[in-house]
Backbone bond lengths (Angstrom), bond angles and torsions (degrees), N, CA, C in turn:
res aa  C-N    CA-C-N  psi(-1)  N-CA   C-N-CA  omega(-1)  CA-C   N-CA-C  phi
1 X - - - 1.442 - - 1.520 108.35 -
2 X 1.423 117.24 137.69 1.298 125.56 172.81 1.498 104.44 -92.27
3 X 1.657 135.35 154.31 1.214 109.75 114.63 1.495 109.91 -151.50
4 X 1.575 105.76 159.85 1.046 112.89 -161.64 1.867 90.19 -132.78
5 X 2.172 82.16 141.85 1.158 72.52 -176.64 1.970 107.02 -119.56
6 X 1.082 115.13 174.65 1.703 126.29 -124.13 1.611 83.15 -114.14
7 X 1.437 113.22 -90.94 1.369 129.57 -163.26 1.945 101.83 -140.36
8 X 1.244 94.82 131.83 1.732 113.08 175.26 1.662 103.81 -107.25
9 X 1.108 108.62 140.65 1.900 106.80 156.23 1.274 95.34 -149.89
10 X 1.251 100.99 -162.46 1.439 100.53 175.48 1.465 129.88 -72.77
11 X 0.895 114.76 -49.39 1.839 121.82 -172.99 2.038 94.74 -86.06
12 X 1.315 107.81 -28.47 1.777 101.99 -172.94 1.483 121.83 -123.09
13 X 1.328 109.32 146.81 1.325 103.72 -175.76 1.800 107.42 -135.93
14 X 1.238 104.89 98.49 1.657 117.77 -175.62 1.625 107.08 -78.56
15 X 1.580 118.05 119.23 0.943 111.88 165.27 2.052 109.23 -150.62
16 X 1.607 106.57 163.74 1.071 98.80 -162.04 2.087 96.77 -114.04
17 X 1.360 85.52 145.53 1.774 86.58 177.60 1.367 116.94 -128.91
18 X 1.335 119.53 138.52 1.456 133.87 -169.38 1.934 88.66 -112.21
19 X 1.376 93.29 126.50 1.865 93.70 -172.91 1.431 89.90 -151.64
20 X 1.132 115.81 164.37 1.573 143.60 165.13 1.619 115.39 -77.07
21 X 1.148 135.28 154.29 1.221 163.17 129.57 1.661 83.31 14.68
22 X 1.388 114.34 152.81 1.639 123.01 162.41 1.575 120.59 48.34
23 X 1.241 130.55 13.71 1.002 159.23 162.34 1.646 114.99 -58.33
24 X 1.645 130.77 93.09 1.215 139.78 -156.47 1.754 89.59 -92.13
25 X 1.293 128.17 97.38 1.506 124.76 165.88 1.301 102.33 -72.39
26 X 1.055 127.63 -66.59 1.593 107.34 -164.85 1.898 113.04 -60.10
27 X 1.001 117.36 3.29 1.710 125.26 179.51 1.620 86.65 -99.86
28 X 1.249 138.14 -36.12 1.710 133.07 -174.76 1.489 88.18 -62.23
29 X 1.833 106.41 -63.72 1.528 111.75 -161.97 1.734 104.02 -33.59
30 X 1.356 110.81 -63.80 1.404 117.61 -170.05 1.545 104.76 -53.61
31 X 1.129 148.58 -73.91 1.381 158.15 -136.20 1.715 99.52 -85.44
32 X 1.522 118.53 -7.78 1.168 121.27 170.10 1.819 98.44 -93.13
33 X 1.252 127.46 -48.02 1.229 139.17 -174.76 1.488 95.29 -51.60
34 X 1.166 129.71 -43.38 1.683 126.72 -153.62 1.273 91.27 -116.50
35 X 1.108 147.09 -25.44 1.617 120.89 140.30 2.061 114.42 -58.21
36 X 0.738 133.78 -17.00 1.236 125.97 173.15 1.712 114.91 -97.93
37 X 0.989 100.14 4.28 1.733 111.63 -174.37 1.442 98.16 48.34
38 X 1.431 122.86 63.22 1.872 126.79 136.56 1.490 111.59 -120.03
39 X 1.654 85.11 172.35 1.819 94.25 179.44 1.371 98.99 -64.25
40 X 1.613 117.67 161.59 1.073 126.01 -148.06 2.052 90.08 -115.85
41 X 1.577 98.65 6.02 1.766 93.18 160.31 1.571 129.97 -101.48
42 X 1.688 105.48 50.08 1.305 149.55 -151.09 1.893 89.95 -103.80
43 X 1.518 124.47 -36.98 0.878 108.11 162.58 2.005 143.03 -112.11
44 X 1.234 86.83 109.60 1.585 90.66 172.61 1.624 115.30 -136.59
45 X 1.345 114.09 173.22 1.458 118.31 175.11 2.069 101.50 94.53
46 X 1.125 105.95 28.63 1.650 95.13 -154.02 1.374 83.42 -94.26
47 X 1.816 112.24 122.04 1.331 157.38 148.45 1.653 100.64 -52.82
48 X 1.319 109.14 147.68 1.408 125.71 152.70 1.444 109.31 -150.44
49 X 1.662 92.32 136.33 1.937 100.90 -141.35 1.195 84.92 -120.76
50 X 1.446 137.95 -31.07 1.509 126.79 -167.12 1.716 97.89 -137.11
51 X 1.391 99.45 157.72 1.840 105.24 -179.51 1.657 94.49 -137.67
52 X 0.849 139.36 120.16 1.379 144.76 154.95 1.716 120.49 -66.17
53 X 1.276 104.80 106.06 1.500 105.91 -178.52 1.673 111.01 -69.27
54 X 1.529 101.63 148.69 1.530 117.92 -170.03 1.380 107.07 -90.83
């Protein structure tokens, strides 16, 4: 897993992730939120920019 992160401010934190198959983003969103001590409804707006054909 990559991630890279985009733009920080105060209340938001934009970042982009390159992940594998089975990969729970909104469970990253949270577990990044509660390592940073915020609410864990920190993630919304989630884009999917690439699909890897099978």
């Amino acid at each position: 897993m990559n991630l890279e992160e985009i733009k920080k401010e105060e209340n938001e934190i934009v970042f982009k992730v390159k992940c594998s198959k089975g990969t729970y983003i909104r469970t990253l969103c949270e577990d990044i939120a509660e390592a940073i001590r915020r609410n864990s409804d920190v993630c919304f707006g989630l884009e999917r920019t690439k699909v890897r054909k099978i």
